[in-house]
Residue, then its C-alpha position, 0 to 999 in steps of 0.5 A: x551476465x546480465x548487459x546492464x550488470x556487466x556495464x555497472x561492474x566494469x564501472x565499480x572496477x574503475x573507481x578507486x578504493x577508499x578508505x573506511x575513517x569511522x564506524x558508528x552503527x549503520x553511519x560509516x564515514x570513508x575518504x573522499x577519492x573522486x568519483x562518487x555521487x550522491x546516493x551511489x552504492x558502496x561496498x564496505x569492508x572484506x565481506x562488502x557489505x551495501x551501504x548507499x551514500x547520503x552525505x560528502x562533506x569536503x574529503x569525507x563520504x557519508x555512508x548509511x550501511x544496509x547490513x549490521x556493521x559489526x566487525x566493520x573497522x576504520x583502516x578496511x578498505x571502501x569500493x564505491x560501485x559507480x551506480x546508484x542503488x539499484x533492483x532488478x526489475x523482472x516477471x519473477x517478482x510476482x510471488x516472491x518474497x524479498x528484503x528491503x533490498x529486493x534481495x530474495x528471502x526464498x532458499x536463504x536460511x534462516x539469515x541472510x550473509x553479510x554482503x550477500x548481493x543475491x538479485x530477484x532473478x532466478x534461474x527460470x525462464x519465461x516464454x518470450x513472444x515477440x511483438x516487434x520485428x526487425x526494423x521497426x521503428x519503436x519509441x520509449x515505453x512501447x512493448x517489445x514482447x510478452x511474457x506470457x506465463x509470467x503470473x495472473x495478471x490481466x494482461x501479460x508481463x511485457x518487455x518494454x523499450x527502456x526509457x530514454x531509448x527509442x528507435x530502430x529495432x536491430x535485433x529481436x529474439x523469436x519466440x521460445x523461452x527464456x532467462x529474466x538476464x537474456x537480451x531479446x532486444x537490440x534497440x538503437x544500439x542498447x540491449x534490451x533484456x527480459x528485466x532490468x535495473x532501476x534506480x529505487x529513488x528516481x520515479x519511472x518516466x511517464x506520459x502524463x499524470x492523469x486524474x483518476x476517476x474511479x475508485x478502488x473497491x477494498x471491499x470493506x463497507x466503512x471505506x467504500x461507503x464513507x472514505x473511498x479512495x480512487x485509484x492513483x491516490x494516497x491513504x494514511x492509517x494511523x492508529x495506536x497500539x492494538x488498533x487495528x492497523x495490520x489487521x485493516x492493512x491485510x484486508x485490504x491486500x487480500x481483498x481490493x480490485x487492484x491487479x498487483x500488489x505489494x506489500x511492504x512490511x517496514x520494521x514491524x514484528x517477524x510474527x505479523x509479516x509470517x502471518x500475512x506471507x502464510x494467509x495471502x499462500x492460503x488465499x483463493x484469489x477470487x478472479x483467478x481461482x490460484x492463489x492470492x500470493x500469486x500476484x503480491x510481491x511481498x517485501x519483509x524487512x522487520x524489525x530484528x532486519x538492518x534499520x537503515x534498510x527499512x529507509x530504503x525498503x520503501x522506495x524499493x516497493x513503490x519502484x516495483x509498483x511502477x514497473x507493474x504501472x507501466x504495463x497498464x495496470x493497477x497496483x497497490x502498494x501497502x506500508x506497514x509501518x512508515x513510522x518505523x521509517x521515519x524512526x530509522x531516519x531519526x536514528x541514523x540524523x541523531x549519529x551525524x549529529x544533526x540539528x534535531x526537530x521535533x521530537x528529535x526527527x531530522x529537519x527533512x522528515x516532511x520531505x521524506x514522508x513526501x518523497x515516499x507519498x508522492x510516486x502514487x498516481x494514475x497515469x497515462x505510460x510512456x506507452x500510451x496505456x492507462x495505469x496507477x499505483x495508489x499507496x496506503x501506509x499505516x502510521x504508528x503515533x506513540x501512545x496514540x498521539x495523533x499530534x506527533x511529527x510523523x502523524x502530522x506530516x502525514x496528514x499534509x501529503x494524503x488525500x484521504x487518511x482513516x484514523x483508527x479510534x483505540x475506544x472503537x477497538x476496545x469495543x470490539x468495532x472492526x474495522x476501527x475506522x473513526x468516522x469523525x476523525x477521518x476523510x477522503x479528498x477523493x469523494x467529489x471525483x468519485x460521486x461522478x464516478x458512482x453517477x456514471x456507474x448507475x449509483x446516483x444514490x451514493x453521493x447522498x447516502x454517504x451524507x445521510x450514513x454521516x449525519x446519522x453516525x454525527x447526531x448520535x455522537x452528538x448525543x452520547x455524552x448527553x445519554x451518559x450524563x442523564x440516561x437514554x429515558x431522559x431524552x426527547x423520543x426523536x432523539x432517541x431514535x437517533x441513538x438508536x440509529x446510530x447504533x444500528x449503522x455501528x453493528x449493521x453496516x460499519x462492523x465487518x468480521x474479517x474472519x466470516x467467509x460471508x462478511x469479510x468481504x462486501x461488495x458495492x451493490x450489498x454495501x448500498x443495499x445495507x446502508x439503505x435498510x438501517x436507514x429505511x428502518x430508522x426513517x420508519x421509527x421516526x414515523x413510529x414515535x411521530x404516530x404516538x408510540x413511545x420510543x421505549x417500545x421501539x427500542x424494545x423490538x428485536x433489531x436482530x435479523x437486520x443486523x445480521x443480514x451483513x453475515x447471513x447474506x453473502x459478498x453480493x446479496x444485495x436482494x437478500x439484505x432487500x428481503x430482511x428490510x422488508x421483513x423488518x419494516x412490515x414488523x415495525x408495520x404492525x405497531x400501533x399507538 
């Protein structure tokens, strides 16, 4: 039995039984007896089921419950367990699937058992070699072994000095395989075992946050090229039914540079969580060869799952991306639905009867959204290395109501937010991304970053791909007033720009093997060849020749350079703009 374990079950030993006074849904109130603090773990009922404590209110304890409280009945006894919620952190995670409890999907049947307390470890063992000996002299953060066979990871799983704990290393297991429960370390006086527990709602400790200076590359040409994100930051998605946010979400989960990541399916359908679980099995991951599921950490809390669960979901999911951060690696953590969150809040406030606002949300929606949002960062580790966890949530506004609480909220706490357009996704526009309704507060950070990288260019063809999507905007409601021949032939050209950027840049096929993914060099190669071919239509219409000929030239191979071409042929999108700019060459007025 795990050290840590056995001291927070000699803990729940020691506090007295309550009693349960009401049951309503997931609210469960219980006695007051001493001894219980804010957010501690309580055991409801025979079957004892988890609930966590949110309220005390003189002699009464508020209690959310993580399991459907049927059965549940005023008179059964309440067992506060002397800890807060807590997950069991270890090398196993990589590769599983869990619940929003971090309890393990994998061999539970089709349900899970109400109370079942089954934690991430397995009984399997992982090969431990030791980076201290006896007698040295450690600090918090610092890695006491490795974990070598631990999953495709760029650097090995390690085992850390726990935080708060430092100094003299009175025991360390030698090398050989062995259990995520084992203690191979003596630090100080405190085991140190391969896992270990942690509180999902206290962030781990670091050194020092750190601004971060490099993007991370998602491989989806509308985000790299107009709204990065940088490693460390923060990313709302919100869009209306049919958007395309699951389908943006998984893209990005299959494809971004990150080195973890975890994907946490927040009261969204059972269908689409099946199908991000069966694709990420089936996926080659690039680096590696192995599987892409390999190095995810998938947690399913859906809709027909516990309501409050999905509350707690979150927390659990950016608490395992930490553990991944603190050995100095890159993790992302994907949100799909925060809105189902805040929906469970909202129905949990309304049975305490709370004060409701907006929209009946409770008062501190703002603070939840934030508290979620805030954990991303780059930061230096306790250990002295460099890591991140940038964390991207989808939003779900009913009815596409961009100006609901949720969505507003949202909006406040992340630097960059990719509004999916409904009109863009009824087109048959993929990725849906409004390039007037979105942003990135990361573009300044990251134009030194592309100056650095040997991309001077970025920076400013990032503002001419804008000015092009802006103008022609400008100008489609004029065309759908008085037509296309009406206009001036310059602006003409602009639509046609326009169009051009639309199907031969921003759209991407998610299900080409050649266009699902992009990469830096053929995205720059792509944006420069719509935009070399429109300045040379300019000149055309300039010269005499009328725009309708222009428009009438066959603009084909040139929109179809992004699937014929693959990931990095930046030389081949090269190839076809030359071709298209030496046919545009024989015009004549």
């Amino acid at each position: 039995m795990r050290q840590a374990a056995g001291t927070y079950q000699r803990a729940a030993a020691r506090q007295p039984v309550s009693r349960i006074l009401r049951v309503t849904g997931p609210l469960v109130e219980m006695e007051y007896t001493g001894g219980i603090a804010m957010y501690d773990v309580v055991s409801l009922g025979p079957a004892g089921l988890p609930g966590e404590v949110v309220a005390i209110s003189g002699d009464v304890v508020t209690v959310q419950a993580y399991e459907y409280t049927g059965g549940l009945a005023p008179g059964q006894t309440a067992l506060p367990q002397g800890r807060p919620l807590s997950v069991w952190l270890g090398p196993e995670l990589l590769g599983g699937i869990f619940d929003g409890l971090l309890r393990p999907l994998s061999g539970a049947g089709d349900w899970l058992l109400p109370g079942a307390q089954r934690d991430a470890a397995e009984e399997r063992t992982w090969s431990f070699s030791p980076l201290a000996a006896r007698g040295d002299q450690v600090a918090e953060g610092q890695a006491l072994g490795e974990l070598r066979d631990a999953g495709p990871v760029p650097v090995p799983v390690k085992v850390l000095v726990p935080p708060g704990c430092g100094g003299t290393v009175e025991e360390i297991a030698v090398a050989g395989d062995r259990p995520s429960d084992a203690t191979v370390a003596v630090v100080n006086g405190t085991e140190v075992a391969v896992g270990a527990l942690w509180p999902v709602r206290r962030p781990r400790p670091v050194r020092e946050r750190v601004g971060s200076y490099e993007a991370l590359d998602t491989g989806q040409r509308v985000i790299d090229l107009l709204f990065p994100v940088a490693r460390g930051s923060t990313v709302a998605v919100p869009g209306g039914f049919g958007t395309g946010k699951t389908m943006l979400l998984q893209q990005i989960a299959k494809w971004c540079d990150a080195d973890v990541i975890v994907y946490v399916g927040c009261g969204e359908r059972g269908n689409e969580m099946a199908d991000v679980i069966t694709e990420l099995a089936e996926l080659q991951d690039p680096r590696t060869g192995g599987r892409l599921a390999d190095r995810t950490v998938t947690i399913a809390n859906t809709s027909n799952m516990p309501m409050m669960a999905r509350e707690a979901s979150v927390h659990t999911g950016v608490t395992v991306a930490e553990y991944f951060r603190d050995m100095g690696l890159d993790v992302v953590v994907i949100a799909d639905s925060t809105s189902r969150r805040a929906e469970a809040l909202r129905e949990f406030a309304s049975r305490t009867g709370a004060l409701p606002a907006e929209e009946g949300y409770p008062a501190g929606l703002a603070s939840a959204i934030a508290a979620f949002y805030e954990r991303a960062a780059a930061v230096t580790t306790l250990g002295g290395d460099r890591g991140s966890v940038t964390v991207i949530g989808a939003v779900s506004p009913p009815g596409g109501d961009m100006t609901e609480p949720v969505t507003a909220h949202t909006e406040r706490f992340v630097r960059c937010l990719w509004t999916l357009d409904r009109d863009l996704a009824y087109a048959r526009h993929y990725p849906a991304v409004s390039w007037a309704g979105s942003f990135s507060r990361d573009v300044p950070v990251l134009t030194a970053e592309h100056r650095t990288a040997g991309d001077p260019a970025w920076a400013r063809r990032r503002e001419r791909v804008g000015a092009v999507l802006a103008e022609a905007d400008r100008l489609a409601d004029l065309v759908d007033l008085i037509g296309i021949a009406a206009l001036p032939a310059r602006e003409r050209i602009s639509v046609l720009a326009g169009r051009l950027v639309r199907e031969g840049v921003l759209q991407q096929s998610a299900l080409s093997e050649r266009d699902a993914y992009c990469g830096a060099e053929k995205t720059a190669a792509l944006a420069d060849a719509v935009l070399a071919v429109a300045d040379r239509c300019r000149e055309l219409v300039d010269s005499g020749i009328p725009a309708a000929s222009v428009e009438e030239v066959d603009f084909g191979p040139l929109l179809r350079a992004r699937e014929d071409t693959g990931p990095h042929d930046a030389a081949g999108v090269a190839a076809r703009r030359d071709a298209m700019l030496a046919r545009l060459g024989e015009m004549r007025p």
